[in-house]
DRENSEVO-795136 format. One record per residue (C-alpha): residue number from 1; z, y, x. Coordinates in steps of 0.1 Angstrom, whole numbers. Layout:
DRENSEVO-795136
[NUM [Z Y X]]
...
//
This chain:
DRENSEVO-795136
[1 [0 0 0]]
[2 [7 23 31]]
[3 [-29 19 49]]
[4 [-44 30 11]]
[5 [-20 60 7]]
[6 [-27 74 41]]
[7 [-61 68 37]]
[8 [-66 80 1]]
[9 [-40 111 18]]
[10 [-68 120 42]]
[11 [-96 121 19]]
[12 [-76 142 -2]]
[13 [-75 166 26]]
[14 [-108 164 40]]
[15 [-117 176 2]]
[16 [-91 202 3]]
[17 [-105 216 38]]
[18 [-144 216 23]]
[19 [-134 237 -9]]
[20 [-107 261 -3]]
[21 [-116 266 31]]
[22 [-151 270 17]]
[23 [-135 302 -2]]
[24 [-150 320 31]]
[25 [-171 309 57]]
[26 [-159 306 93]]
[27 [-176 329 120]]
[28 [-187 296 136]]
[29 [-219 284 129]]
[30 [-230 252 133]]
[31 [-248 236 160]]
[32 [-285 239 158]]
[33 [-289 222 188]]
[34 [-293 186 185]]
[35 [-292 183 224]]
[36 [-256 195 227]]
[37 [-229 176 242]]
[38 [-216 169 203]]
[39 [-178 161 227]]
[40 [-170 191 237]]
[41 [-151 199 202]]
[42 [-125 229 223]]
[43 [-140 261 215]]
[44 [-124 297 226]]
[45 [-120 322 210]]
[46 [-139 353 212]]
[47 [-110 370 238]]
[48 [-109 339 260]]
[49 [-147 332 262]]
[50 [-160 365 273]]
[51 [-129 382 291]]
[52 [-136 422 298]]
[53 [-115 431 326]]
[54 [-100 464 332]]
[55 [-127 498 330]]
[56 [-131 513 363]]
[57 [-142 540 382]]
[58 [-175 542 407]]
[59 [-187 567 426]]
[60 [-224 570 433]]
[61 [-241 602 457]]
[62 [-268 626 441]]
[63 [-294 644 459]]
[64 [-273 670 464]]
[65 [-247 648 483]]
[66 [-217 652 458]]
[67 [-204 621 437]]
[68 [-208 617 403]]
[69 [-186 589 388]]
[70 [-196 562 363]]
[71 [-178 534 345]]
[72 [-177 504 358]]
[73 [-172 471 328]]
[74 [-173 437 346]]
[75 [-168 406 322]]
[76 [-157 370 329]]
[77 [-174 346 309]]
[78 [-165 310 306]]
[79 [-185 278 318]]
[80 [-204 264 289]]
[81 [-206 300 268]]
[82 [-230 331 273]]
[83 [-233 369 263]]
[84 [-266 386 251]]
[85 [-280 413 271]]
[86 [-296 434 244]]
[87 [-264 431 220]]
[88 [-240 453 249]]
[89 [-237 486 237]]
[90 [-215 514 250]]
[91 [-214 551 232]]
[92 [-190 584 228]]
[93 [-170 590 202]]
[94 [-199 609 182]]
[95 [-222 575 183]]
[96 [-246 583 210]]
[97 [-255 557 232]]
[98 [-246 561 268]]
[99 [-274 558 298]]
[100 [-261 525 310]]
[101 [-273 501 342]]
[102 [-275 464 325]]
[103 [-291 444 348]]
[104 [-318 414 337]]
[105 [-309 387 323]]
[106 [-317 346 322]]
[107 [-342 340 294]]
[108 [-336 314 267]]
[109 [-348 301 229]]
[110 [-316 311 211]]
[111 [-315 294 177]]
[112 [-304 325 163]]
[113 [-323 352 178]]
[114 [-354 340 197]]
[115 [-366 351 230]]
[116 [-333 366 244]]
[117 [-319 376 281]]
[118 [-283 359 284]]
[119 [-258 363 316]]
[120 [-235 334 325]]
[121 [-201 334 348]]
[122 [-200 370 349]]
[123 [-213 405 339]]
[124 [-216 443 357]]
[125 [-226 469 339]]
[126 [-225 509 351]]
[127 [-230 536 324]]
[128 [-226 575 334]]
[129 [-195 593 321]]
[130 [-198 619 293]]
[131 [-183 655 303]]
[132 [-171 670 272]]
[133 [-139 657 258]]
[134 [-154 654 222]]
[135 [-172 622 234]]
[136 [-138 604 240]]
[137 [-132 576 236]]
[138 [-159 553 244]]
[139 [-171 528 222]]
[140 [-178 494 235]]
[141 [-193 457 219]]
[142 [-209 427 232]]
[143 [-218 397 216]]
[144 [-218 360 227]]
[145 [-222 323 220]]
[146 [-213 287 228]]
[147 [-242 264 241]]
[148 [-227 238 220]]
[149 [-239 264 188]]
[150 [-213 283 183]]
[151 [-222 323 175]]
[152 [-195 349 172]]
[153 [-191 382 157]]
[154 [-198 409 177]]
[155 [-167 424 199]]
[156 [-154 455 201]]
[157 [-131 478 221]]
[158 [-128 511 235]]
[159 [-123 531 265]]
[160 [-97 563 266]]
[161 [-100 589 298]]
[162 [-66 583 299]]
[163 [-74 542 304]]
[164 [-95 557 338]]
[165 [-70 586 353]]
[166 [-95 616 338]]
[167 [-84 646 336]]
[168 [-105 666 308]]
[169 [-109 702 303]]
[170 [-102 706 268]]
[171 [-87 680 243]]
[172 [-112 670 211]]
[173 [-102 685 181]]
[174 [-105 652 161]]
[175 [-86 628 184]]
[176 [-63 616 155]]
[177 [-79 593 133]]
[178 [-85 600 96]]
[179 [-53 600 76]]
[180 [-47 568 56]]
[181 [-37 569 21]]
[182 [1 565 13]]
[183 [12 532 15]]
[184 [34 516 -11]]
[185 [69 507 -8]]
[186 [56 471 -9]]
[187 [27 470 14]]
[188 [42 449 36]]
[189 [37 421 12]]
[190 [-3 420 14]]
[191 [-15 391 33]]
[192 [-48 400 53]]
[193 [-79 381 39]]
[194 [-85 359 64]]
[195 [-68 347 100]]
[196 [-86 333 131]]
[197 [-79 306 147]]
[198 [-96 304 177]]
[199 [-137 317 170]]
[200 [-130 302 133]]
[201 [-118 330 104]]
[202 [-103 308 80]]
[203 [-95 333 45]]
[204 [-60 333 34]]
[205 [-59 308 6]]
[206 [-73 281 21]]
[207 [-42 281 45]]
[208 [-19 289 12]]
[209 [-35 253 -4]]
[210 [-30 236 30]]
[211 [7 246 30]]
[212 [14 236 -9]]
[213 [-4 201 2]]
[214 [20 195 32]]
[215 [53 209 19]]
[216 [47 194 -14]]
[217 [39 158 2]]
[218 [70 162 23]]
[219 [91 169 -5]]
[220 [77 134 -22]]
[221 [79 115 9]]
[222 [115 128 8]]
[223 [123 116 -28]]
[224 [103 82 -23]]
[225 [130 72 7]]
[226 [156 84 -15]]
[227 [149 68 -49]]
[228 [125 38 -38]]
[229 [101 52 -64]]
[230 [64 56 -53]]
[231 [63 94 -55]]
[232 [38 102 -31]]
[233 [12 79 -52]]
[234 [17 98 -80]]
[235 [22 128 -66]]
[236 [-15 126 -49]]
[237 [-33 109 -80]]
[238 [-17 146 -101]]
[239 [-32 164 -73]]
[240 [-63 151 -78]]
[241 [-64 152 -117]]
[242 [-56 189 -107]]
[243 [-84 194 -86]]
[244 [-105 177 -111]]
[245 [-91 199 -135]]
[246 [-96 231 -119]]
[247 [-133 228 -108]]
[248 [-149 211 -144]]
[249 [-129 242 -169]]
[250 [-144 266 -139]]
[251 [-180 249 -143]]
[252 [-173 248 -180]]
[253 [-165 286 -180]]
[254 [-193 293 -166]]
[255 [-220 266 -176]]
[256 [-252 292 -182]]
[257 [-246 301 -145]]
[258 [-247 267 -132]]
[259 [-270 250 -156]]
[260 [-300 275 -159]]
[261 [-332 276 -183]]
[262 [-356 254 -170]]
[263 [-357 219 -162]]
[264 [-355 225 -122]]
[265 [-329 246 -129]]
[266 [-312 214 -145]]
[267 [-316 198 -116]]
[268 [-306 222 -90]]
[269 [-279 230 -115]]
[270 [-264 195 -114]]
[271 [-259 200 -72]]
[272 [-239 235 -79]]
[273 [-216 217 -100]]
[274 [-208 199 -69]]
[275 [-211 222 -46]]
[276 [-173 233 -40]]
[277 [-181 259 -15]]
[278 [-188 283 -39]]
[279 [-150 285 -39]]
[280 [-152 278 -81]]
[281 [-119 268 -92]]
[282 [-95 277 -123]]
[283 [-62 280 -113]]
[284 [-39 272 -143]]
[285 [-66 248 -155]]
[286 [-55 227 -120]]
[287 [-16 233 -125]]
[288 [-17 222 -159]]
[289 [-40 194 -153]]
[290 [-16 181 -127]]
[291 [13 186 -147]]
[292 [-2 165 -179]]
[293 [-10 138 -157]]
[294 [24 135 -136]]
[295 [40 136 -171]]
[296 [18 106 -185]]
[297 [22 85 -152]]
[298 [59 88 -151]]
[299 [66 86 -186]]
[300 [86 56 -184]]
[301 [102 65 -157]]
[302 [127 89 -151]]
[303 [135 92 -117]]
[304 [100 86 -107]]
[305 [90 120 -128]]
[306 [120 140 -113]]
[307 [107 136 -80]]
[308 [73 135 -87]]
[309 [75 172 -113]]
[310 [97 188 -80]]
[311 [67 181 -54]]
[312 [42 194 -81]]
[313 [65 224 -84]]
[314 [68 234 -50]]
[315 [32 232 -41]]
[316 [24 252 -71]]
[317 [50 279 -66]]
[318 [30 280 -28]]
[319 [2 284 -44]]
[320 [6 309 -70]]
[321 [32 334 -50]]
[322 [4 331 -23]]
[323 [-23 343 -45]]
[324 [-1 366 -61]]
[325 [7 380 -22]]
[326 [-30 384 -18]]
[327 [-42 402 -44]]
[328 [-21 419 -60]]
[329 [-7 443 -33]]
[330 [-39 446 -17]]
[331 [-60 467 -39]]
[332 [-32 496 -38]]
[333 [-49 506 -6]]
[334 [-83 498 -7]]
[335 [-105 528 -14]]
[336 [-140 533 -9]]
[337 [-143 539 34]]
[338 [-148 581 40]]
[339 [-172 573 67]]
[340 [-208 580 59]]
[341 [-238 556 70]]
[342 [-274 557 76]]
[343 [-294 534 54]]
[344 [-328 516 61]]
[345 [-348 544 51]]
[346 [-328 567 73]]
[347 [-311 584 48]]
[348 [-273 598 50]]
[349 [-253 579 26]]
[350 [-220 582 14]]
[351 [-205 554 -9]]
[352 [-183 579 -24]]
[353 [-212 592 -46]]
[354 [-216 558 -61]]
[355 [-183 566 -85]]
[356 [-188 565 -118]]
[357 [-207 532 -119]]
[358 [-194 499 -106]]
[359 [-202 489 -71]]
[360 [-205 457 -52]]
[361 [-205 464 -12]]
[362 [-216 432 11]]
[363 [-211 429 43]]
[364 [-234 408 60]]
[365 [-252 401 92]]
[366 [-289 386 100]]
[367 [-272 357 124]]
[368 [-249 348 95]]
[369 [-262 316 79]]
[370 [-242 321 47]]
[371 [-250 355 42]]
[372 [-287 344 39]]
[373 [-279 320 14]]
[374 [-265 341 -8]]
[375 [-288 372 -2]]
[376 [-313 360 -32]]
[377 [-284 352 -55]]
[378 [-276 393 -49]]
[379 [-307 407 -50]]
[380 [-314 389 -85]]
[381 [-282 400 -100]]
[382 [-295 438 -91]]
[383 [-323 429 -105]]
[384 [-304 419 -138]]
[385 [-275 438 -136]]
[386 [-294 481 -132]]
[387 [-260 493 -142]]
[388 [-246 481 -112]]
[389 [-252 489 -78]]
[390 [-256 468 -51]]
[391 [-251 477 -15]]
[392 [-257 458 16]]
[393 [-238 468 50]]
[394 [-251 452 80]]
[395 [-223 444 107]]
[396 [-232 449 142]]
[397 [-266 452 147]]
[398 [-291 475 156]]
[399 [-319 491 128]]
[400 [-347 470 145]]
[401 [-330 438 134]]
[402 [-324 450 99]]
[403 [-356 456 93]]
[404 [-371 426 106]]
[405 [-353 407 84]]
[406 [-358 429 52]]
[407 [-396 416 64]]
[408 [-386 384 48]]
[409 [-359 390 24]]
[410 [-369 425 1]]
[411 [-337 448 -8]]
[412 [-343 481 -16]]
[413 [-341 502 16]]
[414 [-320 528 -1]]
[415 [-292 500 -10]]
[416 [-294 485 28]]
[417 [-267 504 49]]
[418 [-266 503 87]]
[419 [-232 499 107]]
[420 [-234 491 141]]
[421 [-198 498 153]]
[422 [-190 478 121]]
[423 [-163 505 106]]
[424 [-170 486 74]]
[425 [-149 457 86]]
[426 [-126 476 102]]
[427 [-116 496 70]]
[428 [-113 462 47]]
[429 [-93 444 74]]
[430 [-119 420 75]]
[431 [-123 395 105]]
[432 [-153 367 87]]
[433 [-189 373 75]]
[434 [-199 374 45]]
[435 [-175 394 27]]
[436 [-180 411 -10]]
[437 [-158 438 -23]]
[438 [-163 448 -60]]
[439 [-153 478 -72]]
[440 [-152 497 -111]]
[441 [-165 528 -122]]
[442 [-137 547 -117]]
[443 [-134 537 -77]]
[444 [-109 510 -77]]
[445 [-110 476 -64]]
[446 [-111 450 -88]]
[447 [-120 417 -69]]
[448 [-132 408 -31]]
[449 [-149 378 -17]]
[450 [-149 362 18]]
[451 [-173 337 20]]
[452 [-207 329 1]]
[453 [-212 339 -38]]
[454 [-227 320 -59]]
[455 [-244 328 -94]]
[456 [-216 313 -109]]
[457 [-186 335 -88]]
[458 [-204 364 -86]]
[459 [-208 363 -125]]
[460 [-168 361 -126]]
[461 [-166 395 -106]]
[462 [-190 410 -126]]
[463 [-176 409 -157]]
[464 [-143 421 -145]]
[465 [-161 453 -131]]
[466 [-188 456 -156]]
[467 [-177 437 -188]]
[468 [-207 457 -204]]
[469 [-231 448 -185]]
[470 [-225 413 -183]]
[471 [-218 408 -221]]
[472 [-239 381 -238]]
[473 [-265 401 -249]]
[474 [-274 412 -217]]
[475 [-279 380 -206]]
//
């Protein structure tokens, strides 16, 4: 009985790891690379593959033999992992691009990107200094990958005169950041969306579900050696009635979504229904599932139930204060970012106009598998859903590969927003790509996403933030 319980105990997890971790995808992507040494399964993280040593000072003569000084960056990068030439970027404060010396790289195929230049073992680049003290601090970012397939976000960080000993005429008038809004007495409370471990941004909940499994199997395991009653059985054949539970009243909920018009859409329809990444579960649907079902297996015994409701109670109470932890503090804070952006068809945008008509903001990258996936489910729901807008903020990359991927995926140009130094993420707190804020009419945050939307998930947020325009007969 042992062997089976263990075993039906890991399949439980494995399942529990594929849908709520699916609530977000990581920033790992898989291996494309069928050549790759599939055992070499330790990955760094971002910090420990590509280490950026201290900034320094050089001096180099002019032709009028004084010295100018430049910066000096030098990066360690780890055996088995490499950085991308044209992805280094170093500006001022103000956004413009410093005249750097980046010396040529190895070429390579990249899966992601093409014909690239890479560097291995090491990296030193020079870039001049700026002379006014407006331009301070510098911005820096790099991106890298494993050659076992593993892509990360792009880095960050930043370079003070302060960092390199300068001494600067005048101090810049808008050295102190932007003023947050007033936090609440119980901001400490929010839990950030998502945590990394390692190159991997796992969101929130899924960690929340993975707790409630473990504590609540350790408080049956606990009961079972005290009563002799098989608690742990029953308390895994509840979970999975409440897992069962929770994803057929979400398909139910939402059935048009999932099951479409036409005959392929039947079919296709039939695989979403399956398809637990889209992170489409129904929370007291699950808990009361599992509840009817522990009642009806123990029902003829008492001690058995005890033991088996208190496990079922303590995951659940995991569960639901963790959700509760999430969301509910969270949108207190969350207004729409100040900073204004430059769209594909360099235009000076600021999402603050949008109020007054709900908004969905994603944040997405052209490297990000997941965010391709779900970039036609958006752009048909703008297509269906005029009342609502639809913006797209790129993370991290430059305006020439925006627009050659709007070659093959059509947005409107006005809607696509450009963010290099990826402020976006920085303002939501958000570590993991893609991620999908939704906000009302009247500029508040109503719902966010990490990970891919589906019709059916996206639906849900839309009718929160525009009940109107996803009423029935709109459909």
């Amino acid at each position: 009985m042992r062997p089976r319980l263990s075993a039906a105990t890991a399949l439980l997890s494995a399942l529990l790891l594929t849908g709520a971790a699916a609530l977000a995808q990581p920033l790992s992507i898989p291996s494309l690379n069928s050549q790759a040494d599939s055992a070499q399964t330790d990955v760094l993280n971002a910090e420990q593959a590509f280490i950026l040593l201290p900034p320094a000072l050089s001096a180099i003569k002019t032709e009028d033999k004084t010295e100018d000084k430049q910066l000096t960056l030098n990066w360690q990068i780890a055996p088995g992992y490499y950085l991308y030439r044209d992805q280094i970027r170093i500006s001022d404060a103000q956004g413009q691009s410093l005249n750097a010396n980046i010396p040529q790289g190895e070429a390579l195929t990249d899966a992601f990107f093409g014909q690239v230049q890479v560097f291995h073992q090491q990296l030193t680049v020079q870039a001049a200094l700026p002379t006014r003290a407006e331009q301070w601090p510098l911005q820096l970012q790099w991106q890298g990958c494993a050659e076992i397939g593993v892509c990360y976000q792009p880095q960050q960080a930043s370079v003070t005169a302060q960092q390199l000993r300068l001494s600067l005429d005048t101090e810049p008038e808008n050295m102190a950041p932007a003023s947050a809004p007033p936090q609440s007495a119980t901001h400490w409370l929010a839990l950030p969306p998502s945590v990394l471990l390692g190159p991997v941004a796992l969101p929130t909940m899924a960690l929340i579900v993975f707790m409630a499994l473990f504590a609540s199997q350790w408080w049956a395991r606990r009961q079972q050696l005290r009563s002799g009653q098989p608690v742990e059985s029953a308390l895994l054949q509840a979970t999975i009635a409440g897992l069962l539970g929770a994803r057929l009243a979400y398909v139910a909920q939402w059935w048009p979504e999932y099951w479409g018009e036409s005959t392929a859409d039947h079919l296709s329809g039939l695989l979403r229904m399956l398809d637990i990444r889209d992170g489409g579960w129904n929370l007291w649907a699950g808990v009361l599932a599992a509840l009817l079902w522990a009642l009806w297996r123990t029902r003829k015994q008492a001690a058995l139930r005890r033991g088996s409701l208190q496990a079922l109670a303590l995951g659940a109470l995991i569960v639901i204060a963790g959700y509760t932890m999430r969301t509910w503090p969270a949108t207190q804070n969350m207004a729409l970012p100040s900073t204004p952006f430059v769209n594909a068809a360099a235009q000076t945008l600021d999402l603050s106009s949008y109020k007054g008509q709900p908004l969905v903001i994603n944040l997405w990258a052209s490297w990000c598998p997941p965010c391709k996936r779900e970039m036609p489910v958006l752009a048909q729901a703008q297509k269906e859903h005029p009342g609502v807008r639809f913006i797209w903020i790129n993370q991290g990359e430059d305006a020439t590969k925006v627009m050659r991927y709007l070659q093959t995926m059509p947005l409107p140009a006005a809607q696509v927003l450009l963010d290099p130094q990826q402020l976006a993420s920085q303002h939501w707190q958000q570590r993991g790509l893609p991620s999908t804020y939704f906000y009302d009419a009247s500029g508040q945050l109503k719902g966010m996403r990490m990970g891919e939307l589906s019709r059916a998930s996206l639906a849900e947020q839309l009718r929160v933030i525009a009940p109107r325009e996803h009423s029935p007969d709109k459909q």
